[in-house]
C-alpha positions as CSV (number, residue, x, y, z in Angstrom):
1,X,-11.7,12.7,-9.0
2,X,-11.6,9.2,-9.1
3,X,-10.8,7.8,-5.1
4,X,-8.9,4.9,-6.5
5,X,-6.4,6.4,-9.1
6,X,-5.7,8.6,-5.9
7,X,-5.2,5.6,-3.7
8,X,-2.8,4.5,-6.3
9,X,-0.8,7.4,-6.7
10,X,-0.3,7.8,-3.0
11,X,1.1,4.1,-2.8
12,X,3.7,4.8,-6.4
13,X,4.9,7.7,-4.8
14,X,6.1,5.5,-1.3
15,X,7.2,2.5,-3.4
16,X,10.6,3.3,-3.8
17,X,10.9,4.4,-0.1
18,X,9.4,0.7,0.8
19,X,11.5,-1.0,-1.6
20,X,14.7,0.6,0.2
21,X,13.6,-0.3,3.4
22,X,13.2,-3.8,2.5
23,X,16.7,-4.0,0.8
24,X,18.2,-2.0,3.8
25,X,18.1,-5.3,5.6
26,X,20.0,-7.1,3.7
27,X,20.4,-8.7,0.7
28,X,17.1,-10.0,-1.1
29,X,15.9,-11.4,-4.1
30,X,13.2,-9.5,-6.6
31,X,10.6,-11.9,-6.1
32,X,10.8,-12.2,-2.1
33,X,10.9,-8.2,-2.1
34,X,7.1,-8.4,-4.3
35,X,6.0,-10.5,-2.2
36,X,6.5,-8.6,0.7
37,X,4.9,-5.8,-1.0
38,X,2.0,-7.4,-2.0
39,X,1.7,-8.9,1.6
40,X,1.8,-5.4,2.7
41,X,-1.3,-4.3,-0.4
42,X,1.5,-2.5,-1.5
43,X,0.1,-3.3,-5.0
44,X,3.4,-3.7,-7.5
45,X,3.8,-6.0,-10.5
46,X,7.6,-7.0,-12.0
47,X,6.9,-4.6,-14.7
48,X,7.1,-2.1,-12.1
49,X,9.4,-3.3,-9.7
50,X,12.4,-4.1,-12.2
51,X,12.5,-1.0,-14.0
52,X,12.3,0.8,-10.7
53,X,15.7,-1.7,-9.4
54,X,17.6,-0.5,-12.2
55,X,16.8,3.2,-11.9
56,X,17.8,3.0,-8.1
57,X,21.2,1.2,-9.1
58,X,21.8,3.6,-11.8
59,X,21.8,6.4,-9.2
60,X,24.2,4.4,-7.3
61,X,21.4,3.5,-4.6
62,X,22.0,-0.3,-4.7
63,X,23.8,-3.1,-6.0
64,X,23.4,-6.7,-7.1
65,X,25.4,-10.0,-7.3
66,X,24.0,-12.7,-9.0
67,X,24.1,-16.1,-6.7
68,X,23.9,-19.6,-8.4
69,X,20.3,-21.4,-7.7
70,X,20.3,-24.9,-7.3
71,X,16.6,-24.9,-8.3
72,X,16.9,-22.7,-11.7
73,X,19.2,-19.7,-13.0
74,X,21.3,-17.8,-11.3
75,X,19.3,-15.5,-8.9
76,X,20.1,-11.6,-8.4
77,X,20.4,-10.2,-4.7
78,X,20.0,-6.9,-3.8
79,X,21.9,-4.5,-1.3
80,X,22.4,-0.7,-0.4
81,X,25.2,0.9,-0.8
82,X,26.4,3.5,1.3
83,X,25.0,6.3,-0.8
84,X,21.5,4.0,-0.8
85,X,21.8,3.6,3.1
86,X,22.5,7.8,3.7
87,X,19.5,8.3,0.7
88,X,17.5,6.0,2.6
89,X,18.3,7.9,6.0
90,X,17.3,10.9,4.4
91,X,13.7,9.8,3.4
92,X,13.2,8.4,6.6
93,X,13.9,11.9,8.1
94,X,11.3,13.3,5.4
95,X,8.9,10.3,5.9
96,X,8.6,11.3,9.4
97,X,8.0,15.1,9.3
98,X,5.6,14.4,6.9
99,X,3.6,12.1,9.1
100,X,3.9,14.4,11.8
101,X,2.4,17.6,9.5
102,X,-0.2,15.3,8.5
103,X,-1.1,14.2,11.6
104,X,-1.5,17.9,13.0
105,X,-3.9,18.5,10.0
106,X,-5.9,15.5,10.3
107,X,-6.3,16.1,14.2
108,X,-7.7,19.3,13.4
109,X,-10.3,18.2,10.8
110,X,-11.1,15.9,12.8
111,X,-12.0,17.6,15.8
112,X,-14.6,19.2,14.0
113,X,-16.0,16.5,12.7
Protein backbone atom coordinates (compact mmCIF):
# COMPACT_ATOMS: atom_id res chain seq x y z
CA UNK A 1 0.00 0.00 0.00
CA UNK A 2 1.28 3.07 -1.09
CA UNK A 3 1.56 5.69 2.34
CA UNK A 4 0.75 8.56 0.23
CA UNK A 5 -2.45 7.63 -1.79
CA UNK A 6 -3.51 6.79 1.88
CA UNK A 7 -2.54 10.18 3.22
CA UNK A 8 -4.64 11.47 0.40
CA UNK A 9 -7.64 9.58 0.92
CA UNK A 10 -7.74 10.38 4.55
CA UNK A 11 -7.57 14.25 3.76
CA UNK A 12 -10.78 13.79 0.56
CA UNK A 13 -12.69 12.14 2.95
CA UNK A 14 -12.47 15.39 5.72
CA UNK A 15 -12.64 17.96 2.82
CA UNK A 16 -16.14 18.55 2.81
CA UNK A 17 -16.37 18.62 6.61
CA UNK A 18 -13.39 21.47 6.42
CA UNK A 19 -15.05 23.19 3.68
CA UNK A 20 -18.32 23.60 5.89
CA UNK A 21 -16.56 24.76 8.67
CA UNK A 22 -14.95 27.40 6.79
CA UNK A 23 -18.33 28.53 5.24
CA UNK A 24 -20.03 28.16 8.71
CA UNK A 25 -18.45 31.53 9.49
CA UNK A 26 -19.81 33.34 7.20
CA UNK A 27 -19.95 34.11 3.82
CA UNK A 28 -16.69 33.52 1.66
CA UNK A 29 -15.45 33.53 -1.63
CA UNK A 30 -14.03 30.11 -3.51
CA UNK A 31 -10.68 31.32 -3.79
CA UNK A 32 -10.24 32.72 -0.08
CA UNK A 33 -11.81 29.20 1.13
CA UNK A 34 -8.55 27.29 -1.20
CA UNK A 35 -6.51 29.23 0.28
CA UNK A 36 -7.27 28.53 3.59
CA UNK A 37 -7.09 25.02 2.73
CA UNK A 38 -3.97 24.93 1.27
CA UNK A 39 -2.60 27.02 4.21
CA UNK A 40 -3.88 24.30 6.32
CA UNK A 41 -1.90 21.32 3.55
CA UNK A 42 -5.28 20.59 3.08
CA UNK A 43 -4.18 19.84 -0.52
CA UNK A 44 -7.40 20.84 -2.97
CA UNK A 45 -7.29 22.22 -6.49
CA UNK A 46 -10.55 24.33 -8.09
CA UNK A 47 -11.24 21.25 -10.02
CA UNK A 48 -11.97 19.75 -6.81
CA UNK A 49 -13.32 22.29 -4.80
CA UNK A 50 -16.06 23.65 -7.35
CA UNK A 51 -17.62 20.45 -8.13
CA UNK A 52 -17.72 19.66 -4.48
CA UNK A 53 -19.66 23.58 -3.91
CA UNK A 54 -22.21 22.50 -6.18
CA UNK A 55 -22.83 19.04 -4.84
CA UNK A 56 -23.16 20.58 -1.26
CA UNK A 57 -25.79 23.30 -2.66
CA UNK A 58 -27.57 20.70 -4.54
CA UNK A 59 -28.27 18.87 -1.28
CA UNK A 60 -29.49 22.15 0.00
CA UNK A 61 -26.21 22.46 2.28
CA UNK A 62 -25.28 26.08 1.16
CA UNK A 63 -26.08 28.93 -0.84
CA UNK A 64 -24.49 31.60 -2.92
CA UNK A 65 -25.14 35.32 -4.02
CA UNK A 66 -23.03 36.69 -6.48
CA UNK A 67 -21.55 40.26 -5.22
CA UNK A 68 -20.28 42.90 -7.92
CA UNK A 69 -16.22 43.18 -7.84
CA UNK A 70 -14.86 46.32 -8.43
CA UNK A 71 -11.59 44.57 -9.50
CA UNK A 72 -13.16 41.94 -12.08
CA UNK A 73 -16.55 39.83 -12.44
CA UNK A 74 -18.93 39.50 -10.19
CA UNK A 75 -17.64 37.25 -7.36
CA UNK A 76 -19.78 34.31 -5.71
CA UNK A 77 -20.15 34.10 -1.73
CA UNK A 78 -20.92 31.27 0.03
CA UNK A 79 -23.16 30.57 3.17
CA UNK A 80 -24.92 27.64 5.16
CA UNK A 81 -28.17 27.26 5.27
CA UNK A 82 -29.98 25.97 8.10
CA UNK A 83 -29.99 22.44 6.81
CA UNK A 84 -25.96 23.04 6.11
CA UNK A 85 -25.52 24.54 9.74
CA UNK A 86 -27.71 21.26 11.53
CA UNK A 87 -25.59 18.90 8.72
CA UNK A 88 -22.65 20.54 9.89
CA UNK A 89 -23.64 20.05 13.64
CA UNK A 90 -23.99 16.60 12.98
CA UNK A 91 -20.42 15.91 11.64
CA UNK A 92 -19.05 17.79 14.28
CA UNK A 93 -20.79 15.27 16.71
CA UNK A 94 -19.35 12.33 14.45
CA UNK A 95 -15.90 14.13 14.02
CA UNK A 96 -15.51 14.05 17.67
CA UNK A 97 -16.45 10.42 18.66
CA UNK A 98 -14.31 9.50 16.14
CA UNK A 99 -11.32 11.28 17.52
CA UNK A 100 -12.10 10.01 20.71
CA UNK A 101 -12.20 6.07 19.44
CA UNK A 102 -9.13 6.77 17.72
CA UNK A 103 -7.41 8.15 20.35
CA UNK A 104 -8.35 5.11 22.76
CA UNK A 105 -6.76 2.88 20.04
CA UNK A 106 -3.69 4.77 19.37
CA UNK A 107 -3.01 5.08 23.33
CA UNK A 108 -3.10 1.49 23.38
CA UNK A 109 -0.64 0.70 20.55
CA UNK A 110 1.20 3.00 21.76
CA UNK A 111 1.82 1.86 25.15
CA UNK A 112 3.38 -1.01 23.84
CA UNK A 113 5.49 0.48 21.79
Amino acid sequence: MNLENAQVQMRKGILEYCILHIIARGEVYASDMLGELTDAKMIVVEGTLYPLLTRLKNAGLLEYKWVESKSGPPRKYYTLTETGNTFLKGLTETWDEVVHSTEIVRSKSLAKI
